[in-house]
ChimeraX commands (.cxc) that place a marker at each C-alpha (Angstrom):
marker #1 position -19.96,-19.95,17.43 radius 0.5
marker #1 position -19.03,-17.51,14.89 radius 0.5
marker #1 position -16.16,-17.77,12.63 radius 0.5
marker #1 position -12.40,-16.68,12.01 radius 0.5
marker #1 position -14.65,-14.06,9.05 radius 0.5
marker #1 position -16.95,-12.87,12.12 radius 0.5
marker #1 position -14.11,-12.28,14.20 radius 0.5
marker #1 position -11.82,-10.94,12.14 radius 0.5
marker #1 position -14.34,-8.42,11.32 radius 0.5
marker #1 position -14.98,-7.28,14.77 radius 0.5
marker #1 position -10.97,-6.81,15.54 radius 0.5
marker #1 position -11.30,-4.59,12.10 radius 0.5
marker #1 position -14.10,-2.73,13.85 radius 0.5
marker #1 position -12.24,-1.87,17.03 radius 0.5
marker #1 position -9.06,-0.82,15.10 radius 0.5
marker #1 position -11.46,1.51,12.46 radius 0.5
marker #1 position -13.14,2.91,15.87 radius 0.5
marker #1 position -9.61,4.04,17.19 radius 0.5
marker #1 position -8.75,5.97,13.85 radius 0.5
marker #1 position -12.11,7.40,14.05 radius 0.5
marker #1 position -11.36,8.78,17.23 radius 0.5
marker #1 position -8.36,10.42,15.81 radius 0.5
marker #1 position -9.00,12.34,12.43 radius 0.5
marker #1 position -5.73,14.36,12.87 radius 0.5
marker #1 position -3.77,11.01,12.39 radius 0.5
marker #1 position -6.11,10.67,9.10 radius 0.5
marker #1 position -4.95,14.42,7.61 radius 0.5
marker #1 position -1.25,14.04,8.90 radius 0.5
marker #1 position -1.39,10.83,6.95 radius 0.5
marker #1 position -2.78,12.76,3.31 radius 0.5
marker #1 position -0.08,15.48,3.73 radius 0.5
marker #1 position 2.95,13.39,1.88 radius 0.5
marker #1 position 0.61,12.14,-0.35 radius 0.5
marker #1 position -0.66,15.66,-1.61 radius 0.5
marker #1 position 3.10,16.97,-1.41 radius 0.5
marker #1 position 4.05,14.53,-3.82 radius 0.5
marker #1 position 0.91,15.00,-5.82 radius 0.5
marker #1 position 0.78,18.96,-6.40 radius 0.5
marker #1 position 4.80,19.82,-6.08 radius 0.5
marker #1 position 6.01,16.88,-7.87 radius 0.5
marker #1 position 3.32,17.33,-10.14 radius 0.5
marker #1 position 4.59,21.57,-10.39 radius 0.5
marker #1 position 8.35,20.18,-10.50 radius 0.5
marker #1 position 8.40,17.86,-13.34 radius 0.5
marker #1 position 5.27,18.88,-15.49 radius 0.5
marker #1 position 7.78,19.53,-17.98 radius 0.5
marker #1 position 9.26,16.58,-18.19 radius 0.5
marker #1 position 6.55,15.06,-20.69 radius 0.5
marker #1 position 8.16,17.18,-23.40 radius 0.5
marker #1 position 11.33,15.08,-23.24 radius 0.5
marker #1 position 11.48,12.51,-26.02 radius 0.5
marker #1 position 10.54,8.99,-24.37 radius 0.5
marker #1 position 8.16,10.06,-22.21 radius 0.5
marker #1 position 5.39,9.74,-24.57 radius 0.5
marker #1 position 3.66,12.96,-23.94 radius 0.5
marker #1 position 0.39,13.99,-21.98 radius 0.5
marker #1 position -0.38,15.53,-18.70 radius 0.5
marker #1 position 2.59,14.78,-15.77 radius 0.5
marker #1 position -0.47,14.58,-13.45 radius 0.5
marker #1 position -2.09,11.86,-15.55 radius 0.5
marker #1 position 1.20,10.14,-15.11 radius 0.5
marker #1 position 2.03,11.14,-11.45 radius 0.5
marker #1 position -1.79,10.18,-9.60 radius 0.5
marker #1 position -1.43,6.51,-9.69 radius 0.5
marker #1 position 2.05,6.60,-8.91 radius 0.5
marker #1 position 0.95,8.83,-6.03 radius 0.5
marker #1 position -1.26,6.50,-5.30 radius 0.5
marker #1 position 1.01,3.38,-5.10 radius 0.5
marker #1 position 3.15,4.85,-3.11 radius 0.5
marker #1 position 0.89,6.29,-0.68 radius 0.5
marker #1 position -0.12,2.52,-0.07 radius 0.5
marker #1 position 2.88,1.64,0.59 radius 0.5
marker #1 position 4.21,4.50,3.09 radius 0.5
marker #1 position 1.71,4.00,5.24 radius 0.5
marker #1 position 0.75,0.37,5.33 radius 0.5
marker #1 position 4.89,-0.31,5.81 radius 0.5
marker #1 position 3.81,1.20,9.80 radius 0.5
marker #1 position 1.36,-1.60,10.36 radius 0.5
marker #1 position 3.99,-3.30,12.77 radius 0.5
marker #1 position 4.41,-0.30,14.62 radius 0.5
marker #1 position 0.70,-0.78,15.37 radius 0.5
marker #1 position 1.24,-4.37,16.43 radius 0.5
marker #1 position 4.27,-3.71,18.59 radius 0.5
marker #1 position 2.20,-0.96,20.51 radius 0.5
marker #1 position -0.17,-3.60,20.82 radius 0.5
marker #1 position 2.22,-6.40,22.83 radius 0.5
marker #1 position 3.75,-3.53,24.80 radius 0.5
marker #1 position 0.33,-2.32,26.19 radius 0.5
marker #1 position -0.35,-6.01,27.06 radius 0.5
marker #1 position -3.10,-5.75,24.67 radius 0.5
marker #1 position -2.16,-8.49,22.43 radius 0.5
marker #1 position -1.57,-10.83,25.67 radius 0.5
marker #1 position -4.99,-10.46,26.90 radius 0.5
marker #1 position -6.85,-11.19,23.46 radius 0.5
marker #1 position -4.64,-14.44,23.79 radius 0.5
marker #1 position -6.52,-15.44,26.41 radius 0.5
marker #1 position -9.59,-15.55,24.77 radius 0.5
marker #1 position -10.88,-17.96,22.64 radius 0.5
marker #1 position -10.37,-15.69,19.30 radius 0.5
marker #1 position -8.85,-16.55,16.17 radius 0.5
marker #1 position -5.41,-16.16,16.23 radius 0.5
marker #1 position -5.58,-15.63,12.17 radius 0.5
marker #1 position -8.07,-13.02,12.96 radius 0.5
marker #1 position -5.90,-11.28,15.48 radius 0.5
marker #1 position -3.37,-10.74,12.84 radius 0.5
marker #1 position -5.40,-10.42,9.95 radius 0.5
marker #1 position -7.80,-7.49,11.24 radius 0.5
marker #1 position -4.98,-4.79,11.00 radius 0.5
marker #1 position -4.36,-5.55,7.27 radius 0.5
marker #1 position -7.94,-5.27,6.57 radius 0.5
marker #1 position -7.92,-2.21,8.75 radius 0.5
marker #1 position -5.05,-1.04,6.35 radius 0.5
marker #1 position -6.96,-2.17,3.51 radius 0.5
marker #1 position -9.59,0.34,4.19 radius 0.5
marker #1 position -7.62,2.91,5.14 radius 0.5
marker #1 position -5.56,2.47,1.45 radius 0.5
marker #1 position -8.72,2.56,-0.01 radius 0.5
marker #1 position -9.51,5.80,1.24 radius 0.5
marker #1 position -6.90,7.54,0.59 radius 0.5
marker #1 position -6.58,6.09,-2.83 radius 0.5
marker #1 position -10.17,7.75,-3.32 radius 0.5
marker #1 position -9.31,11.15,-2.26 radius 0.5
marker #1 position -6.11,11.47,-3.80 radius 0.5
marker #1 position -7.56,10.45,-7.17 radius 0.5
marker #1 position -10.22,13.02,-6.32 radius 0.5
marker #1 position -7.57,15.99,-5.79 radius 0.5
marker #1 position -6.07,14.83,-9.15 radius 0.5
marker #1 position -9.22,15.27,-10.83 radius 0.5
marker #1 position -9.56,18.89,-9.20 radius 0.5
marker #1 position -5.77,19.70,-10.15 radius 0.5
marker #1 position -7.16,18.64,-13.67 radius 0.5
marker #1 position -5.94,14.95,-14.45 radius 0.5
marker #1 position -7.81,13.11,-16.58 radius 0.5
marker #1 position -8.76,9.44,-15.88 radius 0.5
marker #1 position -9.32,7.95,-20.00 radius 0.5
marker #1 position -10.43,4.60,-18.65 radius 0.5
marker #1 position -13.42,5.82,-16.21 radius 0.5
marker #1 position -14.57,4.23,-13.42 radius 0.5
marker #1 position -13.84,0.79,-13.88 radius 0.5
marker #1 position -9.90,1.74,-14.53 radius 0.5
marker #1 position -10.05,3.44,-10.89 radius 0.5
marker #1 position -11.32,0.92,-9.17 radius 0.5
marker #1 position -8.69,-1.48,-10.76 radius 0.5
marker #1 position -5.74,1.35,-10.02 radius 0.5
marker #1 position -7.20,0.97,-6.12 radius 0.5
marker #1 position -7.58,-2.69,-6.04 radius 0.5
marker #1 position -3.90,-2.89,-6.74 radius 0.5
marker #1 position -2.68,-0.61,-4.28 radius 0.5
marker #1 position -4.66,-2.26,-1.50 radius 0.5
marker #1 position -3.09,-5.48,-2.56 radius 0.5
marker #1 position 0.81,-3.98,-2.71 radius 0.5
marker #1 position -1.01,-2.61,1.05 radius 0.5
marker #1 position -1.30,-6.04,2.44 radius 0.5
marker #1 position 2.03,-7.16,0.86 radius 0.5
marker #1 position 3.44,-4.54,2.91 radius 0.5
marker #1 position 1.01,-4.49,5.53 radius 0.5
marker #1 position 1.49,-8.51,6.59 radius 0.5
marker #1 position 5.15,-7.82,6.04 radius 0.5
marker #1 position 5.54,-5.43,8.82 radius 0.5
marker #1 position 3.30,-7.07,11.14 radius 0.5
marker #1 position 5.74,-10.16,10.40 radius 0.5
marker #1 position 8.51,-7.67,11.09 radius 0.5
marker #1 position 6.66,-6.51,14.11 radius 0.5
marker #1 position 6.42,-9.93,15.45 radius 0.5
marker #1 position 10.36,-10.59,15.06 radius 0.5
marker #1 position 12.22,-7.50,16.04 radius 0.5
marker #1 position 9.65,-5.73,18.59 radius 0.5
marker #1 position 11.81,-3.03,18.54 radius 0.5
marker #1 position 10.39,-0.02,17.12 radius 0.5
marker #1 position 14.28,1.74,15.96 radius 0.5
marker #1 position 14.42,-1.80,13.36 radius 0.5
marker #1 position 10.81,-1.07,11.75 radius 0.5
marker #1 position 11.84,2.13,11.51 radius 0.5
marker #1 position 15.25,1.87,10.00 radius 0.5
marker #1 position 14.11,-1.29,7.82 radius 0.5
marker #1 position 11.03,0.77,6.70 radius 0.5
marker #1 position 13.36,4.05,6.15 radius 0.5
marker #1 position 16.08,1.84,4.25 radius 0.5
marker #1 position 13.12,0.22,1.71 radius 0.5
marker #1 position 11.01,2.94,0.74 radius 0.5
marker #1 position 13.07,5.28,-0.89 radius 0.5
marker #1 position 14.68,2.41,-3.69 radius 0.5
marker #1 position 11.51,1.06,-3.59 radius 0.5
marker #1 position 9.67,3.83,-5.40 radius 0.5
marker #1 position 12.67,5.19,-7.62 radius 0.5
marker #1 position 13.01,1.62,-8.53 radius 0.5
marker #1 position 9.63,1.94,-10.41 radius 0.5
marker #1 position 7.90,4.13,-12.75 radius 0.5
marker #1 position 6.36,6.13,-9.50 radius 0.5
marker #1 position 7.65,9.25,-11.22 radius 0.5
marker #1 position 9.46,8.60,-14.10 radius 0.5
marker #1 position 8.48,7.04,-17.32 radius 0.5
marker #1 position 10.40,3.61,-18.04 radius 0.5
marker #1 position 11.41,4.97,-21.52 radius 0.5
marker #1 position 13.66,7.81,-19.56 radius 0.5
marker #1 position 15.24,5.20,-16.83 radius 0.5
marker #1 position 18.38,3.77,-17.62 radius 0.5
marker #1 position 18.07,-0.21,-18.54 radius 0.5
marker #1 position 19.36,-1.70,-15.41 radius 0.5
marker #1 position 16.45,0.26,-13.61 radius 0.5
marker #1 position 13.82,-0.72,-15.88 radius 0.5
marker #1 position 15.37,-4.66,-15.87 radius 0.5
marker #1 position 15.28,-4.21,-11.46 radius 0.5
marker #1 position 11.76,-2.48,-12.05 radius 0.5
marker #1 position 10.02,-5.66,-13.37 radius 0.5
marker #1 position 10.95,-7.64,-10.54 radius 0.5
marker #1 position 9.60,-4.91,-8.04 radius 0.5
marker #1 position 6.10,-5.34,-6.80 radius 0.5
marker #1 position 5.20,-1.63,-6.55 radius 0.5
marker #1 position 6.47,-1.53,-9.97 radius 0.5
marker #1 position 3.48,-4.32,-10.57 radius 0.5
marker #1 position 1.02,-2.11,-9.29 radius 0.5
marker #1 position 1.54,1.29,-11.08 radius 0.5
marker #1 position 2.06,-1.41,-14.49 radius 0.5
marker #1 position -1.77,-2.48,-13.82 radius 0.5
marker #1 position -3.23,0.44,-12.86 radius 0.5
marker #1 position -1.98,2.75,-15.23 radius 0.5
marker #1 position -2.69,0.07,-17.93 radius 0.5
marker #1 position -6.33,-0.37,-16.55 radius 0.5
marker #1 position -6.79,3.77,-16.07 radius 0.5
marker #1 position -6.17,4.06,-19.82 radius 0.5
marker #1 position -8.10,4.54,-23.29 radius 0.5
marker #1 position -7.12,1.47,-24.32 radius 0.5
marker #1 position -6.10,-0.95,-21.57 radius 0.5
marker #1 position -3.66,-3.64,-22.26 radius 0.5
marker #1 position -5.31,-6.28,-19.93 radius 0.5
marker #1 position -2.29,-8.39,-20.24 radius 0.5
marker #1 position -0.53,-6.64,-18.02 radius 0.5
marker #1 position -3.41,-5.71,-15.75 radius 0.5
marker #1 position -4.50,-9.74,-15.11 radius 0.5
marker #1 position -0.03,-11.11,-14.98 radius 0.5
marker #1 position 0.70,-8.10,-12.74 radius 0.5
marker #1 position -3.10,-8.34,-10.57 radius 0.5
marker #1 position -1.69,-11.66,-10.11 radius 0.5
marker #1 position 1.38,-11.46,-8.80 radius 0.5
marker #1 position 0.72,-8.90,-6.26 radius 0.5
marker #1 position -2.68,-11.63,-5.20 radius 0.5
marker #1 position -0.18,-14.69,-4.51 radius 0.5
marker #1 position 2.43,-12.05,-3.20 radius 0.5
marker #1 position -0.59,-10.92,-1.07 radius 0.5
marker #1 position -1.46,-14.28,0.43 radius 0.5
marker #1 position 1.98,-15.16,1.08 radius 0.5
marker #1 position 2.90,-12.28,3.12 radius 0.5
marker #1 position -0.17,-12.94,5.18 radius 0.5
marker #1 position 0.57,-16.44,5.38 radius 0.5
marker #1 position 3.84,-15.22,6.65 radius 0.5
marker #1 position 2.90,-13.17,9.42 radius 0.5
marker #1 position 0.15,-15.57,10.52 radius 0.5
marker #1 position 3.51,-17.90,10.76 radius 0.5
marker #1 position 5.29,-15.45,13.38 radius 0.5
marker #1 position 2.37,-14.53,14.91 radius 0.5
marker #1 position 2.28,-18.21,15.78 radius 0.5
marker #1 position 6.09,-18.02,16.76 radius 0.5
marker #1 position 5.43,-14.99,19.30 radius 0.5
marker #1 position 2.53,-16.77,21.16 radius 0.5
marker #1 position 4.42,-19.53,21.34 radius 0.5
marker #1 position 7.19,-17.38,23.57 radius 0.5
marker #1 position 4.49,-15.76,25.93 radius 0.5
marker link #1:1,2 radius 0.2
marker link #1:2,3 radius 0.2
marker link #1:3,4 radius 0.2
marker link #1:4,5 radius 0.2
marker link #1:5,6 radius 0.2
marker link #1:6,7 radius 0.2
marker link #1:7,8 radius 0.2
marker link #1:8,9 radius 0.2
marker link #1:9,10 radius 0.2
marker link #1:10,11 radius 0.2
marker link #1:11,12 radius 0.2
marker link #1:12,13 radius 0.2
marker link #1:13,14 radius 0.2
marker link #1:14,15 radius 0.2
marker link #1:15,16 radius 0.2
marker link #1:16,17 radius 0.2
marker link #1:17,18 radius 0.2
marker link #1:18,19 radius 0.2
marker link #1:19,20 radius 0.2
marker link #1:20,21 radius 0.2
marker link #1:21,22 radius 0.2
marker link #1:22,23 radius 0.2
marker link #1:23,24 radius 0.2
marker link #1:24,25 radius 0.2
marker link #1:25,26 radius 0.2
marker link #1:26,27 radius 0.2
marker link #1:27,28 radius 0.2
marker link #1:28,29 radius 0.2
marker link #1:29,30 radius 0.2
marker link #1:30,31 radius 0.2
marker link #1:31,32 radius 0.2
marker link #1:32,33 radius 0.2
marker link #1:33,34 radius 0.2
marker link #1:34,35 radius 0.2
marker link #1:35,36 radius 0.2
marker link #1:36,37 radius 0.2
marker link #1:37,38 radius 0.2
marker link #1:38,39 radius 0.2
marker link #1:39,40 radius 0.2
marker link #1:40,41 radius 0.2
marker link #1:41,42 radius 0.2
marker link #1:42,43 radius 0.2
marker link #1:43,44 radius 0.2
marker link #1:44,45 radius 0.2
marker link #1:45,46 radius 0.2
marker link #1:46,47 radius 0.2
marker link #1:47,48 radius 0.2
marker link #1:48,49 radius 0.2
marker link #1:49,50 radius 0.2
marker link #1:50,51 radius 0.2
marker link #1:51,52 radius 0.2
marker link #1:52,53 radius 0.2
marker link #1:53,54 radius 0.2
marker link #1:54,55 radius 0.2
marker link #1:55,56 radius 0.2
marker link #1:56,57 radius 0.2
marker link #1:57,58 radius 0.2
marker link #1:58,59 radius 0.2
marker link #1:59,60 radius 0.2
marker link #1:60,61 radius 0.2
marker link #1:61,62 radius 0.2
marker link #1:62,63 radius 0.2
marker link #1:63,64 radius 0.2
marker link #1:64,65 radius 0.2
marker link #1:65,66 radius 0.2
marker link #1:66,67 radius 0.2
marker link #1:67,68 radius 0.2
marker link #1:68,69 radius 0.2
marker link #1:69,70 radius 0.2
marker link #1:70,71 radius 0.2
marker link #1:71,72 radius 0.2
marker link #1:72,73 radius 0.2
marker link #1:73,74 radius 0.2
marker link #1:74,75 radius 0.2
marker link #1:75,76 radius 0.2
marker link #1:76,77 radius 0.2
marker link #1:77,78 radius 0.2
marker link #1:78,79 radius 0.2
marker link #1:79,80 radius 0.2
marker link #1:80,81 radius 0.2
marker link #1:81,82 radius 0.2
marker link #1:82,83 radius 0.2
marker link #1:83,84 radius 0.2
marker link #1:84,85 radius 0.2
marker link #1:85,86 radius 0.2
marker link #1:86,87 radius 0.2
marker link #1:87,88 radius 0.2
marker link #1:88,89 radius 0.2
marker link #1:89,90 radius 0.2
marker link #1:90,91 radius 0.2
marker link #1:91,92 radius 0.2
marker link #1:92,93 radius 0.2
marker link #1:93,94 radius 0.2
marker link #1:94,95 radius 0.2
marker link #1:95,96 radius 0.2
marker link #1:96,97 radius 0.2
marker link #1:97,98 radius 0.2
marker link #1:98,99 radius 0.2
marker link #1:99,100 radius 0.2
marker link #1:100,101 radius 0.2
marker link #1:101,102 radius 0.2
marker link #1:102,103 radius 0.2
marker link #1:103,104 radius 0.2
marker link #1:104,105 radius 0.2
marker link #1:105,106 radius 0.2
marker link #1:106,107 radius 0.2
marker link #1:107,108 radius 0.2
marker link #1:108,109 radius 0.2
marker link #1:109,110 radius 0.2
marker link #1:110,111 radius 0.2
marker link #1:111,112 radius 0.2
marker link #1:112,113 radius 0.2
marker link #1:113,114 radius 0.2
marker link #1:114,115 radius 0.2
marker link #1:115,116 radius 0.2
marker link #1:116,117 radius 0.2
marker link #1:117,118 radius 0.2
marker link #1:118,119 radius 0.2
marker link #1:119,120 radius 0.2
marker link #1:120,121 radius 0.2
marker link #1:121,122 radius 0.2
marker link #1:122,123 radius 0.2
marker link #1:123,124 radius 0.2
marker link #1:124,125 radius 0.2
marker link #1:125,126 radius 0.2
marker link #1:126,127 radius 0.2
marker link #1:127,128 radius 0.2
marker link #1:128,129 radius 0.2
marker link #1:129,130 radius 0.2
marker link #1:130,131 radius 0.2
marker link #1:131,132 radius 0.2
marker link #1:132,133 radius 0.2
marker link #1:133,134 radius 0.2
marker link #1:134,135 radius 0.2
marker link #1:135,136 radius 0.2
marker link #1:136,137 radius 0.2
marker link #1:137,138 radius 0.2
marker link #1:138,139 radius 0.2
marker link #1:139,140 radius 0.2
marker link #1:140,141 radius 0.2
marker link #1:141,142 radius 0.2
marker link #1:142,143 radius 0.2
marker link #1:143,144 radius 0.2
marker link #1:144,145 radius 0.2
marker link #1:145,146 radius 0.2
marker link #1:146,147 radius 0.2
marker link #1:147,148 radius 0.2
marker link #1:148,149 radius 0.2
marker link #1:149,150 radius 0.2
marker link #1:150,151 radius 0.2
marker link #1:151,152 radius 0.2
marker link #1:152,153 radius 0.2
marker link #1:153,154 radius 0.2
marker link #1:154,155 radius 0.2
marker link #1:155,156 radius 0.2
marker link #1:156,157 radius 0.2
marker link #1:157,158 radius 0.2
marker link #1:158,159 radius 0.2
marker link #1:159,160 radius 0.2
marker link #1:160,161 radius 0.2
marker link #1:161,162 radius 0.2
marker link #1:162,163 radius 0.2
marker link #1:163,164 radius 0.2
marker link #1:164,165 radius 0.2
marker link #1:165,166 radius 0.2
marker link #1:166,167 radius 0.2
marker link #1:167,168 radius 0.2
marker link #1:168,169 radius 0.2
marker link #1:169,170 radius 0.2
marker link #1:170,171 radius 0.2
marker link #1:171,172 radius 0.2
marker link #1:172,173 radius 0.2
marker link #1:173,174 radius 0.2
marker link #1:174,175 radius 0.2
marker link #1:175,176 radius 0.2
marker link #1:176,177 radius 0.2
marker link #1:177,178 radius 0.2
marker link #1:178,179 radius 0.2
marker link #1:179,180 radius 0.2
marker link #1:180,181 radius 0.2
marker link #1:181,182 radius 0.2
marker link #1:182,183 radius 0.2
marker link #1:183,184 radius 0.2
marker link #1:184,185 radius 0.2
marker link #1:185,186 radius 0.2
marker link #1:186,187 radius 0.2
marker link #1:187,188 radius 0.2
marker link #1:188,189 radius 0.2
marker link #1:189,190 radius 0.2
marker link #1:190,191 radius 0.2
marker link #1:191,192 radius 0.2
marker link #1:192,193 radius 0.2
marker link #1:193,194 radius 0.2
marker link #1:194,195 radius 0.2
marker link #1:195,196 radius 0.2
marker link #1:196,197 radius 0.2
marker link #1:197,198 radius 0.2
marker link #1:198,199 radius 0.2
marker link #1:199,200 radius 0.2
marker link #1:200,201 radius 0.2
marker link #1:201,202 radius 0.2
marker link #1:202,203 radius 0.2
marker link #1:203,204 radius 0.2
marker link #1:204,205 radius 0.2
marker link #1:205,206 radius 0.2
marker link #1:206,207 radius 0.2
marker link #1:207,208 radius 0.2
marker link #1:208,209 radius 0.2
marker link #1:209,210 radius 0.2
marker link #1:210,211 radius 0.2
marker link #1:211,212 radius 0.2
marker link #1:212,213 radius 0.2
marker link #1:213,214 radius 0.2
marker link #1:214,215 radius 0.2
marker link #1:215,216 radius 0.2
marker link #1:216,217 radius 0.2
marker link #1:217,218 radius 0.2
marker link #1:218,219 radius 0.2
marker link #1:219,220 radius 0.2
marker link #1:220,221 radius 0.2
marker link #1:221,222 radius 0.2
marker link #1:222,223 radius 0.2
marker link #1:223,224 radius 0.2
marker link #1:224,225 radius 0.2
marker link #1:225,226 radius 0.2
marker link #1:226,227 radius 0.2
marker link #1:227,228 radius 0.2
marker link #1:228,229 radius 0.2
marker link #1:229,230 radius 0.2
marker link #1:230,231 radius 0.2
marker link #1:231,232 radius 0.2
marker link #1:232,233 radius 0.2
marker link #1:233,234 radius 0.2
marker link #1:234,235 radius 0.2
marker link #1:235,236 radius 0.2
marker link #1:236,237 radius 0.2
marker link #1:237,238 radius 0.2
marker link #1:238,239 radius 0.2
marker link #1:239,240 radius 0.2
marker link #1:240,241 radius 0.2
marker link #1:241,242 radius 0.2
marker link #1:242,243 radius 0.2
marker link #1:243,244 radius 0.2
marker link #1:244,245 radius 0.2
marker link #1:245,246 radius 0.2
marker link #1:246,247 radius 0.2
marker link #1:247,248 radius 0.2
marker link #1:248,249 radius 0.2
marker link #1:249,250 radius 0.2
marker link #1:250,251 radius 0.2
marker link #1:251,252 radius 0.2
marker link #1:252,253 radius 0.2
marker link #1:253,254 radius 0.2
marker link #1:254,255 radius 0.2
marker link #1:255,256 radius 0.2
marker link #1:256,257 radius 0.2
marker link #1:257,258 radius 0.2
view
């Protein structure tokens, strides 16, 4: 009999297979990203010279906050997935079967998972060709993408939970609309915390895209304060598991009402 791993695996598969199957939906998806990258990036180069900013390249600054909130923008949809799922009767059928119900939910936020990832890579890879420099290698990319796939599933399992409550796709939308935008200007996205007034940067601690651009722009520099990478890696983890706990919780909720 193979297990809730197997299975959850194979759902990924079949949800990978439809995105496959429609690389427009891919590019459409980069476009915001690369907006933000190479016209914020044009718009506020300058802004380095201001005193508290601490200098350096804007792009160096702007790519992982790119990054973040590219992870976030598109993994806050994953409920719109879902709900197309229980209207095509999709989700019904698979009920029927003797499939993990953890793996039901679960294989669209790995599916998002891989999808964050490659973005993540590409953008970081347009930086690189617009001429950002990445002082801790490697290793500090890898960190920068591990973070934003775990913000991903926060937001990911949270919209799936979402999904599961409201099935209406005007709520996702207007809850996802109403979020995003003091989401990311409640961060260091695109502004240095030195240049935000003090009730921002106090709000900004307790803000878990905030956590991620903390650890990955520690980890992507010379000298990496690991500190902040390992408190803030953390707290997005258990933030992580609890908003898949969470939507494993409703999924539970929903079969119980078909």
């Amino acid at each position: 009999m193979s297990t809730t791993l197997d299975q959850t695996w194979y759902m990924t598969q079949r949800q990978l297979m439809a995105i496959v199957r429609q690389p427009v939906f891919v590019v459409i998806t980069l476009v915001q990203p690369v907006i933000w990258l190479f016209l914020f990036g044009s718009l506020f180069r300058k802004v380095v010279e201001l005193p508290g900013f601490g200098g350096g390249s804007y792009l160096d600054y702007l790519v992982p906050g790119v990054v973040v909130m590219s992870a976030v923008s598109s993994n806050m949809w994953a409920g719109m997935g879902t709900l197309e799922e229980i209207e095509r009767g999709t989700l019904n059928r698979f009920l029927t079967t003797p499939v993990s119900r953890a793996a039901l939910m679960n294989a669209n936020v790995v599916q998002q998972g891989f999808s964050t990832a490659g973005q993540s890579v590409i953008i970081v890879l347009l930086g690189k060709l617009g001429g950002a420099d990445y002082p801790g290698g490697i290793g500090g990319i890898v960190l920068l993408i591990i973070a934003s796939i775990m913000l991903g599933t926060v937001f990911g399992a949270f919209s799936n939970a979402l999904g599961m409550l409201v099935r209406q796709r005007e709520s996702i939308i207007g809850i996802n609309t109403f979020l995003l935008l003091p989401l990311t200007f409640l961060s260091s996205a695109f502004m240095a915390p030195g240049l935000m007034p003090s009730w921002m940067r106090h709000v900004a601690d307790f803000n878990p895209v905030n956590w991620a651009l903390v650890a990955g722009r520690s980890a992507m520099s010379a000298d990496p304060d690991w500190g902040d990478v390992l408190s803030r890696g953390g707290g997005l983890l258990a933030l992580a598991l609890a908003a898949v706990w969470l939507s494993t919780r409703t999924f539970r909720s929903y079969q119980k009402s078909v």
